[in-house]
N, C-alpha and C positions, 0 to 999 in steps of 0.2 A: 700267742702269749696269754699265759693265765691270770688272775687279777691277783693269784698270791705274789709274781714274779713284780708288778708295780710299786706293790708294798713294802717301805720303807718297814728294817727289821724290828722294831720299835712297834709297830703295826701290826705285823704281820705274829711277834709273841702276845698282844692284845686279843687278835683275832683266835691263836689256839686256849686263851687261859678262857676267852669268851665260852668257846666250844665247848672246854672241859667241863662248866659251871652253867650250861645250858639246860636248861627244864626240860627231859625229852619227853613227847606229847603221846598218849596212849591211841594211836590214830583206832585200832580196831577196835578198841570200848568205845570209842568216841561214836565210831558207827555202828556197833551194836546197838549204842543209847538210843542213838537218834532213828535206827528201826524199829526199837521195839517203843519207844512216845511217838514216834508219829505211826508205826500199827496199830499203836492203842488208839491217838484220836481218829485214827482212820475205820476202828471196831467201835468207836462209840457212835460215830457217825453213821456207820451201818444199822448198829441198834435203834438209834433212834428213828431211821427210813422204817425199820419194820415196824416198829412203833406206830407209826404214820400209817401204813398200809394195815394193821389187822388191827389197830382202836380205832383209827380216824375214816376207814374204808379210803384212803385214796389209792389210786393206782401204784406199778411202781416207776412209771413216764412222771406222775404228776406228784408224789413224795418228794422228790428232789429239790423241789425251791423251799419248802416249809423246812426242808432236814437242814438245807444252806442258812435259814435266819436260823433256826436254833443253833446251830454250830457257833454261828458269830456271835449271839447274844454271851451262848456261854464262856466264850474267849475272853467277851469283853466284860462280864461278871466275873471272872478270876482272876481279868488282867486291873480291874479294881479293887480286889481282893489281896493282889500279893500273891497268889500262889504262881499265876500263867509265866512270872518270871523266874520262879523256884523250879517252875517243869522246865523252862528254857534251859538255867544253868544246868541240871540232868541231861534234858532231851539233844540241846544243840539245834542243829538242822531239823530234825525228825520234831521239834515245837511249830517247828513256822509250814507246815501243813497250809496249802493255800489258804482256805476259807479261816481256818484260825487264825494262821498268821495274820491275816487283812483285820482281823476284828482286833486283833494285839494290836497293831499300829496303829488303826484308827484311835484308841482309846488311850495309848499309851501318850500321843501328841496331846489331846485330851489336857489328860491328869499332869502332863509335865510344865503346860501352861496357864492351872488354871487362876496360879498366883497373878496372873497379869486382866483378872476379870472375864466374865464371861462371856461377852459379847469380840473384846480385842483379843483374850486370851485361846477359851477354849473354842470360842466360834471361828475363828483366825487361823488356826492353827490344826483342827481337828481333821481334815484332809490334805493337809502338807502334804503324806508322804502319799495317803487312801484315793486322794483327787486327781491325780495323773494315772493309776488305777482304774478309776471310776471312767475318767474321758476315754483312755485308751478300747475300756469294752464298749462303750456305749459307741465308737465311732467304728471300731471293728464288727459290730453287730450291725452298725446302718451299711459298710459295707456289702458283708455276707448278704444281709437282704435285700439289696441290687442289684448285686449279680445274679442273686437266686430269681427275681423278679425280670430281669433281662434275659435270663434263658427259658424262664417259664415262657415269656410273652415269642420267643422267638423257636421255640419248639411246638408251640399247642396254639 
C-alpha cells in the first residue's frame, strides 16, 4: 500500500499543488560548486605546503602541521570576516573541507555567543561543536599508539 492510497483526497490534491509549486534543486551545480571551492581550498592548501617547503626549507613529511594551522587560521580570519559564509552559500559541501570546515566551527560558535561575555559566552561555547572533535583524535591517537607500541614490544 502506498502512502498516496492513505491520503484523504483533500490531502492528497495539497500533496500534488505542493509538487507543482516546488523549488526544483540544481543537484549537479550544486556539485560542481562544491568541487570546484573545495578544489580551490584544497589548491591553496597545496600552495601554501610548497610555500613551506622551498621559503621555509621544511620537508614535505614535516610541512604538513604548519600548512594544517594556516589553513585554520585562515578559515577563521574569513569566518570573522563575513566572507567564509559567502563561500559556503556558493561552495555548499565543497566549504566544509576538514581543516577549514573545523576552524568555521570553531569560530563561528565563537562569534555567535559572544553577546553572552567572554569568559560564559565565547569560552563556553567556542568548542561545542570543535571539543568532541578535539577528544575524539586525541583518544584515537592514544589508541593507534598502543597498539603500535604493543606490536613493536611483541615483534622486536
Amino acid at each position: 500500500m502506498s502512502k498516496q492510497e492513505n491520503l484523504t483526497p483533500q490531502q492528497q490534491k495539497y500533496q500534488q499543488l505542493q509538487s507543482k509549486h516546488e523549488i526544483k534543486r540544481p543537484v549537479f551545480m550544486n556539485c560542481v560548486r562544491a568541487f570546484l571551492v573545495g578544489g580551490t581550498i584544497c589548491l591553496i592548501g597545496q600552495a601554501i605546503t610548497y610555500m613551506y617547503i622551498y621559503f621555509f626549507n621544511f620537508t614535505e613529511q614535516s610541512a604538513g602541521n604548519p600548512t594544517v594551522a594556516t589553513m585554520v587560521f585562515l578559515s577563521m580570519l574569513l569566518t570573522g570576516f563575513g566572507i567564509y559564509d559567502h563561500l559556503g552559500q556558493i561552495g555548499g559541501a565543497g566549504s566544509a573541507v576538514p581543516v577549514t570546515g573545523f576552524g568555521n566551527a570553531v569560530i563561528s560558535a565563537a562569534i555567535e555567543h559572544r553577546t553572552e561575555g567572554y569568559v560564559l559566552g565565547v569560552g563556553g561555547n567556542i568548542f561545542k561543536l570543535a571539543g568532541s572533535v578535539i577528544v575524539f583524535g586525541v583518544f584515537s591517537a592514544f589508541v593507534v599508539a598502543l597498539i603500535k607500541t604493543i606490536f613493536l614490544k611483541l615483534g622486536g
